[in-house]
C-alpha positions, 0 to 999 in steps of 0.5 A: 588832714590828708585829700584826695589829691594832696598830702595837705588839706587846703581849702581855697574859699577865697580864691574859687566861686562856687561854680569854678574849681573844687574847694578840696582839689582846685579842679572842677568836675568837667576836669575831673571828667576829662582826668577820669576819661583819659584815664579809662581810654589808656586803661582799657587800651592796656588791659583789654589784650590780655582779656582778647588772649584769655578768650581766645585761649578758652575757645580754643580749649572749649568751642563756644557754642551758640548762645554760650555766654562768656565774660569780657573784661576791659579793664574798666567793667566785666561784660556778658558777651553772648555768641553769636548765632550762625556767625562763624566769623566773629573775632573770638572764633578766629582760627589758631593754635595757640600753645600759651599765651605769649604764644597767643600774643604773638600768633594774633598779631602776626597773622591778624594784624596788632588791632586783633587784640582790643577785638569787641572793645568799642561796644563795651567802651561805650558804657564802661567809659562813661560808668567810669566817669560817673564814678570817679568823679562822684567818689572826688565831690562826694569825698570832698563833701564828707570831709568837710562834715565828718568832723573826727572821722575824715579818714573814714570819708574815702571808704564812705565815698567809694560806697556811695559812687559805686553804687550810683554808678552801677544802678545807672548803668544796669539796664544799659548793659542788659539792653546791650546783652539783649541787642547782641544776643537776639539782633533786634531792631531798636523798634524791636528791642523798644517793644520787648523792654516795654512788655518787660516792664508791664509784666514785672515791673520796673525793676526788671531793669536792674535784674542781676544788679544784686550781685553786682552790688554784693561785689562792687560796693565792698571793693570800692569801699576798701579799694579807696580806704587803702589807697588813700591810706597807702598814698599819705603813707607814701608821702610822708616816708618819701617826704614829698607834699605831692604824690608823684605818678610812682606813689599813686601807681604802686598804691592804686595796685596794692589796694586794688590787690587786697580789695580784689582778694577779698571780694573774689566770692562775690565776683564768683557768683556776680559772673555765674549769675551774669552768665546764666542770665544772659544765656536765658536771654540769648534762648529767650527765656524767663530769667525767673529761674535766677537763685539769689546771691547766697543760694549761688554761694552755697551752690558753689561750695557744695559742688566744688567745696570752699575753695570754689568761691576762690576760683580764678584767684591768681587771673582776676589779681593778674587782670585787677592790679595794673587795670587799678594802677593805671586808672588811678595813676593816670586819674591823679596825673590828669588832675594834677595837670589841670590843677597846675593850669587852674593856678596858672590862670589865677595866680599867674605862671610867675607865682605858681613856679615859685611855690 
């Protein structure tokens, strides 16, 4: 039965202790970490000027306000970011006439210089990067596990997987986005920020911390379930047609965008109303009010199609498959890459440079 990171199951017991590298792919979770780091960093290095482009372009068209919310996508994670209040220097009110975006691409650069285009990406590296590691890296122990249980139905272990990581990441990170949407919205000391969360909770409850994860979940869970499915589907398919044991960058690069693609397509519904929903949110929390007004997901839905119709929960079909497809590719392309290096070294330092280049 086909892993994660080979075409061939292997399992080593002999050779690895508990405490040294994966029985499932030879690596252990620090190098999994480090191979899912790197990978976020290049991805969001790649992915975050179109994202730069798209905003600049949307305030060009219509002027953000203050407290207007928008949503900035780094290639790893969407974030709410709320405009700031009497700040008329902020990277997305940069003055320019743009007449498209390669326009755009090339205006920016020339008049403010090539870091324009990753403007607002530190703030956000600083939750998406370690949410990435947390999920990559529980999805590879929790896929190596199910493997070894589920008995007849291993193929389905990578869509289990993907679920259980997904949803493990985003309730980690829920109430670290919210304080940062709270931090950038209304400029609270920490001892500030402390204070208010502190009420927060007193008043309704813990899970007031999460507010928002619902939809999040709606939409997330299901794209990674049918994103990991597919991807390791196509790879093994890959691999036999191309009669190769391991998949090479090629192969887990046109996989992680074809299934990236499929997966984005049918989860767009929910992706509509994750960022309606994250958007009002964060425009209660800019004007300091309660965020009780919030419908839930499906009420949001009918919302939509009543307004706009059915076609409403397809909007910004061709921009999120646009944004979807490479940021997918290159994470997982470069995920794959970075254990395959460290496997190599793990089999070096084992069997010795001589056996590991005969086999």
């Amino acid at each position: 039965m086909p892993s994660q990171s080979n075409c061939v199951f292997v399992f080593k017991e002999d050779t690895m202790s508990a405490s040294g590298p994966s029985a499932s792919n030879d690596i252990t979770p620090v190098q999994q970490m480090v191979a899912s780091c790197s990978g976020a960093i290049l991805t969001s290095l790649f992915v975050t000027p179109l994202d730069v482009v798209k905003i600049r372009l949307q305030a060009q068209k219509n002027p953000f306000p203050k407290g207007k919310c928008f949503v900035y996508c780094n290639g790893l994670m969407d974030h709410i970011c709320v405009c700031e209040n009497g700040n008329s220097k902020a990277w997305y009110k940069a003055p320019g006439h743009f007449s498209g975006t390669l326009d755009a691409f090339i205006k920016i650069v020339r008049h403010e210089g090539i870091k324009a285009l990753w403007s607002g990406l530190p703030p956000t590296l600083v939750m998406a990067v370690p949410a990435t590691v947390i999920y990559f890296t529980c999805y590879d122990q929790l896929c190596a596990a199910l493997r070894v249980r589920m008995g007849n139905y291993t193929q389905e272990a990578p869509l289990l997987a993907g679920a259980i990581a997904r949803v493990g990441s985003a309730t980690v990170i829920s109430p670290l986005e919210l304080i940062r949407t709270k931090l950038q919205s209304q400029k609270q000391s920490y001892r500030e920020l402390t204070n208010c969360i502190s009420s927060a909770v007193a008043t309704e409850g813990w899970l007031s911390l999460w507010r928002g994860l619902g939809p999040t979940l709606f939409r997330d869970v299901p794209f990674s379930a049918m994103y990991w499915y597919n991807y390791e589907k196509s790879k093994n398919w890959l691999c036999e047609r191309y009669n190769t044991r391991e998949p090479t960058f090629t192969i887990t690069f046109i996989s992680g965008a074809a299934s990236g693609s499929i997966a984005s397509i049918v989860t767009l519904p929910f992706d509509v109303v994750k960022t309606r929903r994250q958007v009002e949110l964060g425009e209660l929390q800019a004007k300091n009010l309660s965020c009780q007004v919030s419908s839930s997901t499906f009420s949001v839905m009918s919302r939509i199609v009543a307004q706009d119709g059915f076609s409403g929960l397809f909007a910004g079909f061709l921009p999120r498959l646009i944004k979807v497809a490479p940021a997918c590719a290159i994470m997982i392309s470069t995920y794959e890459f970075g254990k395959a290096f460290f496997r190599k070294h793990n089999q070096e330092r084992i069997l010795g440079p001589l056996q590991t280049s005969n086999t």
